[in-house]
C-alpha positions as CSV (number, residue, x, y, z in Angstrom):
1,X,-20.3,2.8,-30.1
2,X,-19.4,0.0,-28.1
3,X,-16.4,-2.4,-29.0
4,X,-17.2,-5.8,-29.9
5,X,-14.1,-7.1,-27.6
6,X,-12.8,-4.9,-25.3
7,X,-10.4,-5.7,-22.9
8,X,-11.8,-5.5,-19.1
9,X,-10.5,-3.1,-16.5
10,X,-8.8,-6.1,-14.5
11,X,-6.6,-7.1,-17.8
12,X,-5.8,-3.5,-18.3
13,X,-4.7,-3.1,-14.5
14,X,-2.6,-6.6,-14.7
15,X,-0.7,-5.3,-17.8
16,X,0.1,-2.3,-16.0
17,X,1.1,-4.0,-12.8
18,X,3.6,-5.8,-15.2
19,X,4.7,-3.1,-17.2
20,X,5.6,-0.8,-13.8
21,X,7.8,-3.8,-12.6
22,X,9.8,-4.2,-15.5
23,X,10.4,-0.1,-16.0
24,X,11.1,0.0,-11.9
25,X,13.5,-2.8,-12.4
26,X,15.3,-1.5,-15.4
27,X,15.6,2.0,-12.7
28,X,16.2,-0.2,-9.6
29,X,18.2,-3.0,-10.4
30,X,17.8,-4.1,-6.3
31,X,14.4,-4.6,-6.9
32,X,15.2,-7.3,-9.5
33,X,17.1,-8.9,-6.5
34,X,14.2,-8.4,-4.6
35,X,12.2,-10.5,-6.6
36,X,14.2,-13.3,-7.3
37,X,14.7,-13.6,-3.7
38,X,10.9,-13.3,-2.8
39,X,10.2,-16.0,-5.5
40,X,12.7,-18.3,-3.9
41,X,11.4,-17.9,-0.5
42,X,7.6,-18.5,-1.5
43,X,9.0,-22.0,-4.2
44,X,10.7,-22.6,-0.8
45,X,7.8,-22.7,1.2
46,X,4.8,-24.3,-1.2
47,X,5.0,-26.5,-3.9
48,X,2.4,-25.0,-5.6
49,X,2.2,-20.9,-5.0
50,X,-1.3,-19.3,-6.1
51,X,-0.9,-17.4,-9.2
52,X,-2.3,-14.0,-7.3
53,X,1.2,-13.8,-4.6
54,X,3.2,-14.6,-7.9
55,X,2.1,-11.3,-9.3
56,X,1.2,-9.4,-6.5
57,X,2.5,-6.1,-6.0
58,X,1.7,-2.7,-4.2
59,X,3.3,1.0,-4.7
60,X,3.7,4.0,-4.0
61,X,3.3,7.8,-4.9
62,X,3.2,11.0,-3.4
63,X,1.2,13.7,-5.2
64,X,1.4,17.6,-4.9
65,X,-2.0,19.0,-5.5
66,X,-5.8,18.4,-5.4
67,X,-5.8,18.6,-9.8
68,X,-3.3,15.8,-9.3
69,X,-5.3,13.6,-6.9
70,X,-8.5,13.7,-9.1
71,X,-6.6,12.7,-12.2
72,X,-5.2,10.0,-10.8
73,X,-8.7,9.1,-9.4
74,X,-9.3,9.0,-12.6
75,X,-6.5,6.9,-14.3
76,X,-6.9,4.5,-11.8
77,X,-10.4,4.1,-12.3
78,X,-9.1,2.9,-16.2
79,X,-7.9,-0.3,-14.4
80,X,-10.6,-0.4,-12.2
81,X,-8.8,0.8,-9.1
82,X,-10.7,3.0,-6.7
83,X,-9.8,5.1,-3.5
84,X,-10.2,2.7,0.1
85,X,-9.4,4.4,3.2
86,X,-8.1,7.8,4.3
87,X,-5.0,7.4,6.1
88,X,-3.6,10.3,8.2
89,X,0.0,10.3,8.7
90,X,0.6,13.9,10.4
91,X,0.3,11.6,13.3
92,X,3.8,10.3,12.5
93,X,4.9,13.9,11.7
94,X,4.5,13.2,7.9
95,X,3.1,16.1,5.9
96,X,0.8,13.9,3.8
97,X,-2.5,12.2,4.0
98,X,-3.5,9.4,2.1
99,X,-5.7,6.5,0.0
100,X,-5.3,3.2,-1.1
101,X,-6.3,2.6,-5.0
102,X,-7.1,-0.9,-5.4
103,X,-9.8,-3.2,-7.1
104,X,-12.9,-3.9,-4.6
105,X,-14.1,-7.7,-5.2
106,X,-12.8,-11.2,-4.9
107,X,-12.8,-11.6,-8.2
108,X,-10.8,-8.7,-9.2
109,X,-8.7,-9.3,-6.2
110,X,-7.9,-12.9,-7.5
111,X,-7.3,-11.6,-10.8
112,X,-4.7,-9.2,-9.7
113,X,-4.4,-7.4,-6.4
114,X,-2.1,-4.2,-7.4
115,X,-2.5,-1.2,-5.3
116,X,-1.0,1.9,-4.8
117,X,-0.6,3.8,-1.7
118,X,-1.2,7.6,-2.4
119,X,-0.5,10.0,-0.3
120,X,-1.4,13.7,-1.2
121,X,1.1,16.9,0.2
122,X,-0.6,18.9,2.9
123,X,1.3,22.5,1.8
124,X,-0.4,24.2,4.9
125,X,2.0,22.0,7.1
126,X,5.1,23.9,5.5
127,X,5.2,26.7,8.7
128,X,7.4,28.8,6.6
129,X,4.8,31.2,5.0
130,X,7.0,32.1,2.2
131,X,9.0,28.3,1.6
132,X,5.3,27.5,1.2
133,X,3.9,30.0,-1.1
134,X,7.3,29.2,-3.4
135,X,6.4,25.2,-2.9
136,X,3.0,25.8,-4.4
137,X,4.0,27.9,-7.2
138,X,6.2,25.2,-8.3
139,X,3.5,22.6,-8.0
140,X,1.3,25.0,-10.2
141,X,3.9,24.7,-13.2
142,X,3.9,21.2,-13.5
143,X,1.8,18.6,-15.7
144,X,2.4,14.9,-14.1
145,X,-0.1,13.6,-17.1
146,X,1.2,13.5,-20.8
147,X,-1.9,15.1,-23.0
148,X,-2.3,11.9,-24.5
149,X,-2.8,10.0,-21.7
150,X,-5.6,12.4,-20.3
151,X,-7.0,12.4,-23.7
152,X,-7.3,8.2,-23.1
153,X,-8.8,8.8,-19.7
154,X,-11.3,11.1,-21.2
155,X,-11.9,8.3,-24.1
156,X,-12.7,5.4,-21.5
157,X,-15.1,7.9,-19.4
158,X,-16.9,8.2,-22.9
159,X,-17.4,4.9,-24.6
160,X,-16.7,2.8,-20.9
161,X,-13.9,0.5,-22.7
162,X,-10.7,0.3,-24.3
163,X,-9.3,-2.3,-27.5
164,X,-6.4,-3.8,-27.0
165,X,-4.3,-1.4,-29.0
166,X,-5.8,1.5,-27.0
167,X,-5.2,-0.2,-23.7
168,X,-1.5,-0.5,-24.9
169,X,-1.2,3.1,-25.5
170,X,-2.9,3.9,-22.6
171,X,-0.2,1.6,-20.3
172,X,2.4,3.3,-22.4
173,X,1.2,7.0,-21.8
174,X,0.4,6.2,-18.3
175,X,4.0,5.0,-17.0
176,X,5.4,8.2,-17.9
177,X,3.8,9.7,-14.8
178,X,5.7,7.3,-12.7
179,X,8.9,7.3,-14.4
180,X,12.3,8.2,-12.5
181,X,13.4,12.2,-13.5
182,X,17.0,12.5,-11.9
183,X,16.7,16.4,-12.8
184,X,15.3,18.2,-10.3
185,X,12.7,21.2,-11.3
186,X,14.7,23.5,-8.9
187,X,18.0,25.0,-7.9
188,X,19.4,23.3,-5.1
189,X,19.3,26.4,-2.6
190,X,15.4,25.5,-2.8
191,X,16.2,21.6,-2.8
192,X,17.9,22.5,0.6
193,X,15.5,24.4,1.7
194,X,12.0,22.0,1.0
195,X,14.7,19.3,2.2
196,X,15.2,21.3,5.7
197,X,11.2,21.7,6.0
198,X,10.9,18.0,5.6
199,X,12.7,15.7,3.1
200,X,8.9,13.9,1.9
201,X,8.3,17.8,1.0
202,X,11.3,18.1,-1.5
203,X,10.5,14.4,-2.7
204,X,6.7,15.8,-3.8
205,X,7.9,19.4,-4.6
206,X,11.3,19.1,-6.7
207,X,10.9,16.6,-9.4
208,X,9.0,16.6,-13.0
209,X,6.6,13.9,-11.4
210,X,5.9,11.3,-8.7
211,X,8.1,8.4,-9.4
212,X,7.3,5.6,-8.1
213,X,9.4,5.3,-4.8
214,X,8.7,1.2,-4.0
215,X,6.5,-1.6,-5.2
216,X,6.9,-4.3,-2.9
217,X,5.9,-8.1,-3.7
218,X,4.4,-10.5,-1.1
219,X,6.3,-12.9,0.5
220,X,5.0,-15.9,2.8
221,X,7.9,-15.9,5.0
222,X,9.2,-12.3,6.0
223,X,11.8,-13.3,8.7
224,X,13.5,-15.3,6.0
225,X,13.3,-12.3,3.9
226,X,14.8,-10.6,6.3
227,X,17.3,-12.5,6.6
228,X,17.9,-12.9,3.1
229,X,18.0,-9.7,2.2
230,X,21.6,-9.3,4.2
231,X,22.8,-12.5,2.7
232,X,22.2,-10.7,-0.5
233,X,24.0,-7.6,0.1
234,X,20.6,-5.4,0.6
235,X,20.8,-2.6,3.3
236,X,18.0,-4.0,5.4
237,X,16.2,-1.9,7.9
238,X,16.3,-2.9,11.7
239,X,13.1,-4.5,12.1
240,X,9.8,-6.0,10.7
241,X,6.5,-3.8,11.1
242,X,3.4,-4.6,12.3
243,X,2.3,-7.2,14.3
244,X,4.7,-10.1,15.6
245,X,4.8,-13.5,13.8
246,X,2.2,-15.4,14.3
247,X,0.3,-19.4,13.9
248,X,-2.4,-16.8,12.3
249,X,-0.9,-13.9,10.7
250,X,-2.9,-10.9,10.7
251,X,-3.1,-7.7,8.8
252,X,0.3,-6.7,7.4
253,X,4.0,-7.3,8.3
254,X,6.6,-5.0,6.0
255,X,10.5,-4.5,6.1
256,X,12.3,-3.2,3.5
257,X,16.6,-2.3,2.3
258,X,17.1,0.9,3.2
259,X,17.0,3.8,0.4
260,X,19.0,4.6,-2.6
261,X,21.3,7.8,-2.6
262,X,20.5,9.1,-5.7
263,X,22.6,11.5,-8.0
264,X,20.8,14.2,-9.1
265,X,21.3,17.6,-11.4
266,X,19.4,20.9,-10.4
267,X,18.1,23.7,-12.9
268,X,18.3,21.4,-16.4
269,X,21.8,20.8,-15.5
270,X,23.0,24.1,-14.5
271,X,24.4,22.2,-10.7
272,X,25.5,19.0,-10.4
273,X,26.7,16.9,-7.5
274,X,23.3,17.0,-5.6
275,X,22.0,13.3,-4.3
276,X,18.4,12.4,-3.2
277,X,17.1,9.6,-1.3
278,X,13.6,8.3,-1.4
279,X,13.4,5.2,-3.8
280,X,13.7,2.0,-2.4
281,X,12.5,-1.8,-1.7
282,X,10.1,-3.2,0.4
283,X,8.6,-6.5,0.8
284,X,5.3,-7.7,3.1
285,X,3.3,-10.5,4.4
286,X,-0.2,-10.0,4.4
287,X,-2.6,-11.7,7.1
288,X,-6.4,-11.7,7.8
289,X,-8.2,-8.7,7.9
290,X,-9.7,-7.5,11.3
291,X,-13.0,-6.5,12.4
292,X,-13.4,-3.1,14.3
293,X,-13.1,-5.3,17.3
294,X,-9.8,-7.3,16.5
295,X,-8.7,-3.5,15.1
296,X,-9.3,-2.3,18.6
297,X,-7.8,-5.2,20.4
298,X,-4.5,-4.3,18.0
299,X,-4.2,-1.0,18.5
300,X,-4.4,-0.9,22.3
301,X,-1.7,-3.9,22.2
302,X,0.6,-2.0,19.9
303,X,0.2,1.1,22.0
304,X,0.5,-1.1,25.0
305,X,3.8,-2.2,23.6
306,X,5.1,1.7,22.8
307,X,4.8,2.9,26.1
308,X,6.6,0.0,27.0
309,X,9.2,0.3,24.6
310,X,9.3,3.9,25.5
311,X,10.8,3.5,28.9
312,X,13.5,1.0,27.9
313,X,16.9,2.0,27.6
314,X,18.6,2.6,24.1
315,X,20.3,-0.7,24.6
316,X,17.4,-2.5,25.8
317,X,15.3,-1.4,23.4
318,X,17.6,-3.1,20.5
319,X,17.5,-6.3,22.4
320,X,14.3,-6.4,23.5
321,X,11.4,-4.6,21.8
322,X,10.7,-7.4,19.6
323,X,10.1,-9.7,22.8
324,X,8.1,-7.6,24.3
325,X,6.1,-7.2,21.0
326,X,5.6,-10.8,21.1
327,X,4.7,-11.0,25.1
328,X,2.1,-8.3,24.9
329,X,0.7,-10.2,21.5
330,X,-0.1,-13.5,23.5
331,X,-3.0,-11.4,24.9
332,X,-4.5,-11.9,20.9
333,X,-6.0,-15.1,20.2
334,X,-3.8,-17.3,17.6
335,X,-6.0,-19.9,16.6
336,X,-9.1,-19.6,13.8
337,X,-11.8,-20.9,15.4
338,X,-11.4,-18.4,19.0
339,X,-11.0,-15.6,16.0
340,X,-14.2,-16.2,14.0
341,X,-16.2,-17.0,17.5
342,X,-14.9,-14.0,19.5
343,X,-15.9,-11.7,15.7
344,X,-12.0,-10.4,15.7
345,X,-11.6,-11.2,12.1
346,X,-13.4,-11.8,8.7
347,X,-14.0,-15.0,7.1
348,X,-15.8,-16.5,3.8
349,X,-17.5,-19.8,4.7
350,X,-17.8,-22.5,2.0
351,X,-20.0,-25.4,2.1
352,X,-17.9,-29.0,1.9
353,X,-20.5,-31.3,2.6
354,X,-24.6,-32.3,2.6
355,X,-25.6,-30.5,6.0
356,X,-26.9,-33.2,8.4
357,X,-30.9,-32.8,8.6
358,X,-30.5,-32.5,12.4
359,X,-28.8,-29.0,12.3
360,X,-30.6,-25.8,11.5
361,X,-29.6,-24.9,8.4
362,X,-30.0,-20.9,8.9
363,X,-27.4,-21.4,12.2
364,X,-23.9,-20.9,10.6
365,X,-22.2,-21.8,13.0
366,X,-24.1,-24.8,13.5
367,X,-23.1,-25.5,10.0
368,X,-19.7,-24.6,11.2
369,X,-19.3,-26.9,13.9
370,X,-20.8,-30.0,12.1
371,X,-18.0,-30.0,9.4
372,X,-20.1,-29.1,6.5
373,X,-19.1,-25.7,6.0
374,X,-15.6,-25.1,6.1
375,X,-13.8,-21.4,7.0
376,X,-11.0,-19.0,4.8
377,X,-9.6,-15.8,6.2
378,X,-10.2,-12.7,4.1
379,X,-6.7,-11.5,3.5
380,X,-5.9,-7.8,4.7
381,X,-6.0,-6.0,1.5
382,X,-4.6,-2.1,2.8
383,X,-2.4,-0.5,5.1
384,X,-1.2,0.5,8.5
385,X,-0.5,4.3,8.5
386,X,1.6,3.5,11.5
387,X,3.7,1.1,9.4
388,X,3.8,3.0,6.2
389,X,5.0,5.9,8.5
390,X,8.0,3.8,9.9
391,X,9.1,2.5,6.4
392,X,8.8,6.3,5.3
393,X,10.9,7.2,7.8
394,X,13.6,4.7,7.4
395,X,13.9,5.6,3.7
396,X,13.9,9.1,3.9
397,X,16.8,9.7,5.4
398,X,15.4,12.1,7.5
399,X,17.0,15.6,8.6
400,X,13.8,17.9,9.4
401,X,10.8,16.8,10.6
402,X,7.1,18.9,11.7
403,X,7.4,20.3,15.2
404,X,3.8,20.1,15.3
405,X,1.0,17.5,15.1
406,X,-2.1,18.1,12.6
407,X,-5.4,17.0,12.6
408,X,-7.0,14.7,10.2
409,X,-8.2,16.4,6.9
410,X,-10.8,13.7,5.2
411,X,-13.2,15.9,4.2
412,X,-10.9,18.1,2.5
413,X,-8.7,15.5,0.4
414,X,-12.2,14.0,-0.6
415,X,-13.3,17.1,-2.0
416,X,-9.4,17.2,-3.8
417,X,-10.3,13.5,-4.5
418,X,-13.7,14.1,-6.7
419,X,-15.3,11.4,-4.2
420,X,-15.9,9.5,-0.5
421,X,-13.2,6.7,0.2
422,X,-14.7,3.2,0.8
423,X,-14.6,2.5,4.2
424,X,-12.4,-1.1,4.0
425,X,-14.6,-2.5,7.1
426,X,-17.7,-2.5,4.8
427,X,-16.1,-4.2,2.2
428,X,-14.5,-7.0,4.0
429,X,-17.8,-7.4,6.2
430,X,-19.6,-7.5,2.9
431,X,-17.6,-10.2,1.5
432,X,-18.1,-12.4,4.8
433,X,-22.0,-11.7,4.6
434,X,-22.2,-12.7,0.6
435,X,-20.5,-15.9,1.7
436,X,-22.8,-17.1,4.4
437,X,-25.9,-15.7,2.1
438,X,-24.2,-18.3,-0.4
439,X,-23.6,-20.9,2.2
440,X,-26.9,-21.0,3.3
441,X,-29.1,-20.9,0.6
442,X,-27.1,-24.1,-0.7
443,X,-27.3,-25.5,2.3
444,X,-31.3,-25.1,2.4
């Protein structure tokens, strides 16, 4: 029977957003730092500061197993949150490939834009034949979801909704999942050892679940957050990701303070003195999203820049990679009008005024250049796996790495998945092509 007022998948996914903050904040107590110091930046910046950056957040979890990747397909889906893009980060020797769950449409967007990065354990990577037949026996013996909260999932698949009382029981269930366990599910002799193999494998392999290991609000200034971040104490990494600063910003721009060192017990208690370090806090700037073409003009500037970087000296590079990063980016157009024309990035266009009779009203950018329709970047709603890599590493406090590079799995973690990812340049192209549909049938 359906409910006579239940609450929408958007509301459900904002009260979560919420709820994950606060418990994250009462684990982190940085975070809380974090935010007041993202807040001031943005107040800083703009008088008025557009209720979605207030709120917005993304995170971050790394699963064990296909069974755990469907389920949280699943549980995502609650707050209507699906899988965008397959990310392969064996290319950055990190065992793990990976999806974005976020909402797909402006609207849901506006409403509230949380998304969570999740990144699923490739076991085959561990070379160690036996390490990895122990790693996926542990995995087996573990139940990330409390019964209750599968029992909810199974409820909203059934009758499509939640009340309001069920979708605060549903939150409540669902948070345990990502809750902080500082007892580790092993002995620390196997700790070492998954820690040796690779310290994201002891991260996925050793704990009761996967805690959430960032969730990173938006900023509108990063160097300032950079910089602020030391002023406040925080353990700041080197340098920004992504693309330089820029009179356009584009795609995504992340730092973060470096990773917490965690005390941890091992076998219920049975060994003390261990530490762990993966948790940790990160903030971004987000830009305009790219087309394939602007995504190709990026990627062969930031691999123009590595191979440059690459044959600098250790001191040189410290002084000088992020002015070469800035050199080799002048070769990317920085101004709207050059973007939209030369089809490097996606827009929504908006009619201002009565179109002038003498322009053809099905010729956008006709409409475009008269002054009656005016222009909006889509904002870059996923991820670099490149970037994600480099705050991984950072955090991780790396002492073991893969001496060997994988190929891409997609076919694989979409059968773990239950489902094809959406390909991200279909939905931003969608949302430029809805526009113009819009513009010119008003305009007619």
């Amino acid at each position: 029977m359906a409910l006579t007022d239940p609450v929408s998948p958007d509301a459900i996914r904002a009260m979560f957003a919420s709820a994950l903050s606060s418990m994250y904040r009462r684990e982190v107590p940085q975070y809380g730092t974090l935010l007041k110091l993202v807040s001031d930046i943005n107040h800083q910046k703009h008088q008025h500061v557009e209720h979605r950056i207030e709120v917005e957040r993304h995170g971050a979890i790394r699963l064990g197993t296909p069974s755990e990747l469907a389920m949280m397909r699943r549980l995502f889906s609650v707050m209507g949150m699906h899988p965008v893009g397959y990310y392969d980060l064996t290319v950055a020797s990190l065992p793990v490939h990976a999806t974005c769950f976020r909402p797909l449409t402006q609207e849901a967007l506006a409403y509230n834009p949380f998304r969570v990065f999740t990144s699923l354990l490739r076991l085959e990577l561990i070379q160690d034949e036996s390490l990895r037949s122990q790693a996926a026996e542990i995995l087996s013996k573990r139940d990330i979801f409390t019964p209750r909260c599968v029992e909810l999932i199974e409820q909203f698949e059934s009758q499509g909704s939640f009340s309001k009382a069920t979708s605060t029981e549903f939150i409540k269930e669902a948070l345990e999942t990502f809750r902080w366990h500082k007892t580790s599910t092993v002995d620390m002799k196997t700790y070492r050892a998954l820690r040796k193999a690779h310290p994201l494998i002891a991260d996925v392999v050793c704990f009761k679940g996967p805690h959430i290991n960032h969730l990173t609000p938006r900023v509108m200034d990063i160097e300032a957050a950079q910089t602020e971040m030391l002023r406040y104490g925080l353990e700041a990494k080197d340098a920004i990701e992504g693309p330089p600063p820029r009179a356009c910003p584009i795609l995504l721009r992340q730092t973060s303070f470096l990773a917490l060192d965690e005390a941890i017990a091992f076998s219920e208690g049975e060994e003390t003195g261990g530490s762990h370090k993966a948790r940790f806090g990160e903030i971004e700037q987000r830009g305009m999203a790219l087309t394939p073409k602007g995504r190709r003009l990026y990627d062969d500037l930031i691999n123009e820049w590595r191979r440059a970087v690459g044959k600098l000296s250790t001191e040189a590079k410290a002084k000088s990679q992020e002015d070469l990063l800035v050199k080799i980016f002048e070769k990317f157009p920085d101004d709207l009008d050059t973007l939209r024309r030369e089809e490097l990035a996606y827009f929504t266009y908006k009619p201002i005024d009565k179109v002038p009779q003498v322009f053809n009203t099905k010729d956008i950018d006709a409409l475009v250049r008269s002054g009656a329709v005016e222009l909006e970047p889509i904002t870059y709603e996923d991820f670099l796996p490149v970037s994600a890599a480099g705050i991984f590493h950072s955090n991780l406090g790396q002492d073991g790495g893969m001496s060997h590079i994988a190929a891409a799995d997609q076919d694989s973690f979409e059968i773990s998945l239950g489902c094809t990812v959406k390909k991200e340049f279909e939905l931003y192209s969608g949302m430029q092509e809805a526009s113009i549909r819009k513009c010119l049938e008003s305009s007619s």
